[in-house]
N, C-alpha and C positions, 0 to 999 in steps of 0.2 A: 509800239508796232508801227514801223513805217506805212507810209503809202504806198498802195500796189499798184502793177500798170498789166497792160495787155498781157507782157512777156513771163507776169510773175503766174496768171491763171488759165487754166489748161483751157475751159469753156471761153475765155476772152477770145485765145488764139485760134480755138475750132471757128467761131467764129467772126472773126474776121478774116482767116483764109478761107469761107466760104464766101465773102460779101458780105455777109448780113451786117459788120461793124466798120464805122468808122472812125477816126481817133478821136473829134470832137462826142459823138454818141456815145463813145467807150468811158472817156473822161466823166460823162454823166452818170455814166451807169457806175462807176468806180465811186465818186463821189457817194450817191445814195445809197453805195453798199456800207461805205466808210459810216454814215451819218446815221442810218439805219439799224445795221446790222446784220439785215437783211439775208440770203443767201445769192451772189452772183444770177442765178440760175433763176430766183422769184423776180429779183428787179427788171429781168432779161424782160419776162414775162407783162408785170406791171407798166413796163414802157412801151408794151404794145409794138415790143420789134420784132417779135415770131410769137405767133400761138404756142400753149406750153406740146401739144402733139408733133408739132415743126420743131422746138428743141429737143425734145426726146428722140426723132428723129437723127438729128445730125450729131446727136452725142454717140446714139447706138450707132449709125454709120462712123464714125472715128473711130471707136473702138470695137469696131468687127462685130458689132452683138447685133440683141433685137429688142425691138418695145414688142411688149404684151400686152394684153387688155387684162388684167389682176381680177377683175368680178366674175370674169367669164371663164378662168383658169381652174379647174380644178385638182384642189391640192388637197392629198391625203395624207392622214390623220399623224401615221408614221413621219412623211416630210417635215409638217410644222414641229414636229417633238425635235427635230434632229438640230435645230439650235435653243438654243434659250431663252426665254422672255426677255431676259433682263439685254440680250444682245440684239432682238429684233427691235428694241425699244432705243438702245442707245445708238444703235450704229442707223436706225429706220430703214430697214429691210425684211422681206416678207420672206423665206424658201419656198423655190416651185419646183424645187425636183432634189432630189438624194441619190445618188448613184456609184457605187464602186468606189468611195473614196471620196468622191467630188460633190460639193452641193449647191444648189444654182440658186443667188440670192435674185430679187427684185426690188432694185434701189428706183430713187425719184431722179437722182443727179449721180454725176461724177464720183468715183470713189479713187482719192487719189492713192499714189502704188503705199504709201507707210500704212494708212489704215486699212489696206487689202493686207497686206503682211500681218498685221495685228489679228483678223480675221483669220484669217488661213491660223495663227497661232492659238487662241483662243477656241475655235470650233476643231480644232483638229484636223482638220480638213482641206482638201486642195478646194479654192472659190472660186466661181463662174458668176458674171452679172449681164442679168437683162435689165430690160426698163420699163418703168411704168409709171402712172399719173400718179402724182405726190398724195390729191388726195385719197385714191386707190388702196395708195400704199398706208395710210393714217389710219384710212376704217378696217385696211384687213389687220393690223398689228392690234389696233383696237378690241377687234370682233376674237383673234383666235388667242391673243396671250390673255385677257382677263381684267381685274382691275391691279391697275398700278400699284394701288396703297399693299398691296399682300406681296409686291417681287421682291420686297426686302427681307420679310421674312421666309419664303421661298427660300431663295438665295440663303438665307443665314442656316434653314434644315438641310439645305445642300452640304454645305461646306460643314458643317456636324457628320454628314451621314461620312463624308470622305474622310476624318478627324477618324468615326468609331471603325473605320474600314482598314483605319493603318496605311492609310496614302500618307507620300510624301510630304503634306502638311503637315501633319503628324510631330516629324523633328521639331516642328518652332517651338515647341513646347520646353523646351530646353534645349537646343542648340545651339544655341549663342549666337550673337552677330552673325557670322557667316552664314548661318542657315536661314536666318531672317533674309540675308539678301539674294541667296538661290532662290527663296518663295519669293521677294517680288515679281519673279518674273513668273511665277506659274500661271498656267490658265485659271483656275477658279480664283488666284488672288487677283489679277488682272480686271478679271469677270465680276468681282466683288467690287471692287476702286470704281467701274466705269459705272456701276449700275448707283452707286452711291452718290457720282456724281450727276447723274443723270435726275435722281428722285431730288437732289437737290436743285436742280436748273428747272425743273417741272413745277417744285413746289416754290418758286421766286426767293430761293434764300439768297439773301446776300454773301452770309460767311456760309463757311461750314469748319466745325471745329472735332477732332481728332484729337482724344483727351486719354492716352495711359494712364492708370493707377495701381497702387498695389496688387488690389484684387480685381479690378475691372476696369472693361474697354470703353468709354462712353463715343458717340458719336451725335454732334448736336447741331442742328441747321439752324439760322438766325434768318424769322420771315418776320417782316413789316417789326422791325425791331425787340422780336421775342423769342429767347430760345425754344424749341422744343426737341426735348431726345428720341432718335430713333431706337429701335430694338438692339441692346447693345450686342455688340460679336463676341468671338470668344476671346478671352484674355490672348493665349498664343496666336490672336490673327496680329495683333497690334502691331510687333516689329515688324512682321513682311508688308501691312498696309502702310505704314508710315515709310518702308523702303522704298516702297513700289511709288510713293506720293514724289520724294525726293529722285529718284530716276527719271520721273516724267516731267520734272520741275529743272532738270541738269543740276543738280545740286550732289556734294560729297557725300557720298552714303557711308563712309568711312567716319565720317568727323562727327561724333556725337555727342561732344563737350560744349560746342559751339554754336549760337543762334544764327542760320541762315536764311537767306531772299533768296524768292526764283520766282520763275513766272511757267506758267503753264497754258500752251494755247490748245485749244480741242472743240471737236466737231460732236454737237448731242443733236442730235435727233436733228440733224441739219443746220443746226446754228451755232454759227462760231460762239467761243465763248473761252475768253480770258479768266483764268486765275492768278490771284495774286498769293505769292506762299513766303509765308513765314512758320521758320522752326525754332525751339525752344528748348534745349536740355531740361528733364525734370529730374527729383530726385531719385527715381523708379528707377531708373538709368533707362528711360525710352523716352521719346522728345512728343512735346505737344504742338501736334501742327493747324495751322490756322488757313482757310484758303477764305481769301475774298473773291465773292462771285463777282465777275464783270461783263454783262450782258450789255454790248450795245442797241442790241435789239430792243431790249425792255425800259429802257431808259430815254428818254425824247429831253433832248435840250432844246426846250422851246421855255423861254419865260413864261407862257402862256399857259404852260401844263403844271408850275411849280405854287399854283394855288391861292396867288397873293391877291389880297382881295382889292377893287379896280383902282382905289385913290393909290396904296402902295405900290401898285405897277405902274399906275403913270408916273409918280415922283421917281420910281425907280430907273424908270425910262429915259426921263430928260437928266439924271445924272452920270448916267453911262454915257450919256452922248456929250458930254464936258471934255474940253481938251485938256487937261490937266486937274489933279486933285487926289486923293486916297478914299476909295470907296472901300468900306470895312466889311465883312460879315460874319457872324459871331453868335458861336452855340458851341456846346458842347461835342465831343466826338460821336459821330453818326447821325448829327441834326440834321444834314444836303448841305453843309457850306460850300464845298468843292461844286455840286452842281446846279447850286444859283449862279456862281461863278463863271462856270460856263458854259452854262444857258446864258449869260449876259454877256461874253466873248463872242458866242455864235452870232449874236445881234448885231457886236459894232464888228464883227467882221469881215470886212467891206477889201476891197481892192485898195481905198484910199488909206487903210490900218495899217502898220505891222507889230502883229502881235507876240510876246515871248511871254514863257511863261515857265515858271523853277520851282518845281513841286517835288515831296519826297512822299511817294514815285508820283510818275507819270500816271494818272486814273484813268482819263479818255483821251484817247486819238483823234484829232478836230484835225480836216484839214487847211490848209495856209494858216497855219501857229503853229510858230516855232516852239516846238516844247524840250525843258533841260530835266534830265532827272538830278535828283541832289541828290549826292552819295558822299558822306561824311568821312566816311573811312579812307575815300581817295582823294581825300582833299576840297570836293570839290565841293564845297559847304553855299549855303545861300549868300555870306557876303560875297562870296569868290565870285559864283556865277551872278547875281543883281551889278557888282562893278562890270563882270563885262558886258553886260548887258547897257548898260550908261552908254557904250563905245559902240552899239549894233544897230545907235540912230533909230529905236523904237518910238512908237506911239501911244502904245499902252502894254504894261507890264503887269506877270500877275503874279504876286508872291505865293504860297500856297502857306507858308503861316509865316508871323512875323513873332518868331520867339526869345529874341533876345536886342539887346540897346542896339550894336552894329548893324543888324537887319531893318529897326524902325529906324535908325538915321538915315541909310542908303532908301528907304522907300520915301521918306519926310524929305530927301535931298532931291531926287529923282522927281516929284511932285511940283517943288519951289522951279524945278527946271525947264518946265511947262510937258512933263509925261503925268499920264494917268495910269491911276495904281492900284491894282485890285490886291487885296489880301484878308486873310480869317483871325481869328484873334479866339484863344480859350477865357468867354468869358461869361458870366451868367445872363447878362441883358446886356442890351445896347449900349446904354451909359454909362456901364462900367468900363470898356472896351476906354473910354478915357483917362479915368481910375489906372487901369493898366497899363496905356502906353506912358501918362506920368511916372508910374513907379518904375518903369525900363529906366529913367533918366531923361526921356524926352522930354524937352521946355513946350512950357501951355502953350507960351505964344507960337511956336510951331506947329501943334496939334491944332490948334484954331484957324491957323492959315493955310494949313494943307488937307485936313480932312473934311472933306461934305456930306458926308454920309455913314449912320451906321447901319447896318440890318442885323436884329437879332430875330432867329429862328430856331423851332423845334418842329420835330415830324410828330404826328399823331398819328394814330391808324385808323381808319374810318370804317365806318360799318357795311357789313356784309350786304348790300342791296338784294341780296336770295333771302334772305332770312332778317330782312330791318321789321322790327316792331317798336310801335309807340306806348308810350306812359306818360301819367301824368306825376311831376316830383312834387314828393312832398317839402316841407320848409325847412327838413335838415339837409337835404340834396341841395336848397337854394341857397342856406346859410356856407351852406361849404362854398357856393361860388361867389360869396357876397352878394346877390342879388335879393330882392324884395319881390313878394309876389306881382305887383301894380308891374314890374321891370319885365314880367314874361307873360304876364296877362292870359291868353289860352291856348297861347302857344304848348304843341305838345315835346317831350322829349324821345330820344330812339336808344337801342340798343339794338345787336347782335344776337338773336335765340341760338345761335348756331346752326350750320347745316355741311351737310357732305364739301359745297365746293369752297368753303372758307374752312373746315378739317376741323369742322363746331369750334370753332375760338367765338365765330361771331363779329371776324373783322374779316378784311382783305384790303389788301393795301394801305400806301399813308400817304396824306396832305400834310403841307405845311400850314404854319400858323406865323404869325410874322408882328414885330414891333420897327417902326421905323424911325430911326432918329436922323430928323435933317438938321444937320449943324449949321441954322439960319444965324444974323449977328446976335438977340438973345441968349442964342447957345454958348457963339463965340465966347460972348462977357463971363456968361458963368464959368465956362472954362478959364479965361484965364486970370479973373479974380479966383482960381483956384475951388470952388465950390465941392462939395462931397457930391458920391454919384447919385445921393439921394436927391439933391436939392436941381440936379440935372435933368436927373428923371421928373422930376414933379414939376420944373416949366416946360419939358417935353410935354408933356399931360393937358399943361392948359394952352400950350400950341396947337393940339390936337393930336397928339401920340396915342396911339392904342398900346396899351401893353400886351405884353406875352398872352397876357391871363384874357383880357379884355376878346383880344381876335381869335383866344379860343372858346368864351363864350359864344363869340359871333356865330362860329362853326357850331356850335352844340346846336343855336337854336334854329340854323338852315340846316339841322340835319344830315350832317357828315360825321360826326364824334360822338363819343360818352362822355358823361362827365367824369368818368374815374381816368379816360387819357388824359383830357385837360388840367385833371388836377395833379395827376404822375408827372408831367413833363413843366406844368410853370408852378 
């Protein structure tokens, strides 16, 4: 997603044809929407350049309306009924009048004209908007639609009650293709997709996964690295949901032999939010679709917030700031490689930098980085793009993985030339990531004179602070971590009881856990007298390397983790 300017957003242009903006201000506020996430309209706010009643003002003066005071309005029992929960939640508007056809919503901001169409399609209805205080609007969608966790099943007795009524829906049931894709566009399929995606941006899933099978529809959201399934739908919703996913994605809804990418951009409850889609032919003859959540909002590229305990951030620190070298980092898929990365791009991204960077895809939008997406299929593969990148006079280059011998020479070439070079590597610890680049083909003494750094990491999920309680482990808890009682003395341990706002898992959110390997000259030697990744690791160890395992004790015993994450992930 490019960067946007004045001319791309409607609120930018109100105002600065009122005054109130100027290009250097605008550029600010653009920026920390980019960085943030944020909504145009809160930063407007946060930068203390109009009170949020002076913006609601000159938005309802632009477009002919009015602000309302939403606590002091009242709205009867009939209006609220007259849209859906699941729509006052996703699109964040209240109803304050029903009338002849037309129903008069109360938004916080701008609603621009596609998701007014979308509205008018979905509610049936010709729409009218006033305006009101955002958080106005938060407590009354709060107070009159109910609790969140029940709109899915809501929703799912809905779309039954219209199935046993002999609606339109109805055909999916056998209709073939073509009727699959007349239902994407219906309202309650529409209304079904938005709310789905809506409980998964509320509940911080990362993916959300879209699984056909014989006999059933599954639908499963990935929070802090664990799936959990929702209420599944009905087998006939499956083709029109997965059409409906592809039309909003611009992707062939035709072509169902074939795995496709799309991307999907959309507005939940006020915050932008990127999806990343991939599809899948199964053998059901219906495709399993995968959407990556991408919330810039919820996501802070600051080193500071990626949990590295403080010797590992400094060392971290002073080798991002190297003018040349290959800084590694290396975990499994879903460990935050991509965003240590850059969280450590944001750092040296300086006026004095120019940064490029060849990922397949593009994950965050950062801006002044030049970002390439690599797309194989058109050629335009990572040797392709890193050679032109040698030619674009950079400073520092980020590979987004180095998967084959051409890729680690052009990054090993690019380093010796005085560029520095970020890239990931699939591999279990740090010191294999050596292990690895030798088995590409690449010579030791290369590896030793161009990389400085490895970081290996895994995410854990750390415990619910609503519901943390303490225990004390007994000596098979301790033998599992290798420690010795004398090694935690009385110190206590924690656990998750569960509660409503972590949805009883007993977690909420994830820290990393980190091993750092500096490829000091000890290192070098081992390297290139060829050493195994054991004998690497074990002088990383008396250099002073924590291991995997080691930094997530650390965590167990300040109280962030369990010991069954620490032990699941090292």
């Amino acid at each position: 997603m490019a960067s946007i300017s004045v001319k791309d957003d409607p609120l930018l242009q109100i105002l600065e044809e009122q005054g109130f903006l100027g290009d250097e201000r605008a550029q600010e506020i653009i920026e920390e929407h980019e960085r943030t996430g944020k909504p145009i309209r809160n930063v407007v706010v946060d930068f203390e350049l109009m009170t949020e009643d002076e913006l609601l003002d000159s938005i309802a003066g632009y477009a002919g309306s009015t602000v309302i005071n939403l606590p002091a309005t009242d709205i009867p029992p009939d209006v609220l009924h007259s849209i859906p929960a699941s729509v006052a939640r996703m699109y964040n508007v209240v109803p304050v009048e029903s009338q002849g056809g037309t129903v008069t919503l109360a938004s916080a901001s701008m609603i621009d004209p596609a998701t007014l169409d979308e509205l008018r399609f979905v509610l049936t209805n010709e729409v009218n908007i006033v305006f009101a205080r955002e958080e106005d609007i938060r407590n009354c969608v709060n107070q009159f639609y109910g609790d969140e966790t029940d709109s899915v099943n809501d929703m799912l007795d809905a779309l039954e009650a219209e199935f046993d009524q002999g609606s339109a829906l109805s055909i999916g049931a056998d209709g073939g293709d073509d009727a699959d894709d007349q239902l994407a566009g219906s309202a309650p399929v529409v209304r079904f997709v938005n709310l789905v995606l809506y409980q998964a941006v509320q509940d911080r899933a990362s993916d959300i996964h879209f699984e056909p099978f014989e006999s059933e529809f599954k639908i499963r959201y990935r929070v802090d690295g664990a799936l959990y399934e929702m209420t599944p739908p009905p087998l006939r919703l499956a083709g029109p949901v997965c059409s409906r996913l592809k039309v909003m994605a611009n992707l062939n809804i035709a072509e169902r032999r074939l795995p496709q990418d799309g991307r999907i951009n959309i507005i939940v409850a006020g915050r932008t939010i990127d999806l990343r889609v991939s599809t899948l032919p199964t053998s059901s003859g219906l495709e399993s679709i995968v959407l990556r959540v991408l919330d810039q909002s919820s996501v802070q590229l600051d080193l500071e917030n990626l949990g590295m305990p403080p010797d590992v951030l400094d060392q971290f620190e002073v080798d991002i700031a190297k003018p040349n070298g290959i800084l590694i980092v290396t975990g499994p898929t879903g460990s935050g490689k991509t965003t240590t990365l850059y969280s450590a791009l944001r750092r040296i991204n300086t006026i004095e930098n120019k940064l490029l960077t060849a990922e397949e895809p593009v994950e965050y939008d950062v801006e002044g980085i030049i970002q390439v997406p690599v797309i194989e299929r058109t050629g335009n593969t990572f040797p392709v793009v890193l050679r032109a990148f040698l030619r674009q006079d950079p400073d520092v280059m980020m590979i987004g993985e180095i998967r084959d011998v051409e890729t680690a020479q052009i990054a090993v070439q690019a380093a010796l030339t005085g560029h520095l070079v970020f890239s990931t590597l699939h591999t279990t610890d740090a010191a294999g990531s050596v292990t690895r680049l030798i088995d590409m083909g690449i010579e030791a003494y290369l590896i030793s004179a161009t990389v400085e750094a490895v970081v290996g990491q895994r995410l854990v999920r750390t415990i619910c602070t609503n519901c943390k309680a303490s225990y004390r482990p007994d000596s098979a808890v301790l033998e599992q971590l290798g420690l010795a009682a004398e090694d935690v003395g009385d110190r206590e341990f924690y656990y998750g009881a569960g509660c409503q706002q972590c949805s009883n898992t007993g977690y909420r959110g994830r820290n990393g856990i980190y091993e750092y390997l500096s490829i000091s000259d000890p290192i070098r030697t081992q390297i290139n007298e060829l050493k195994p990744t054991l004998a690497i690791r074990e002088k990383a160890r008396e250099l002073g390397m924590r291991t995997l395992r080691e930094d997530g004790i650390r965590c167990i015993l300040d109280g962030y983790t369990t010991v069954d994450e620490v032990i699941r992930y090292t």
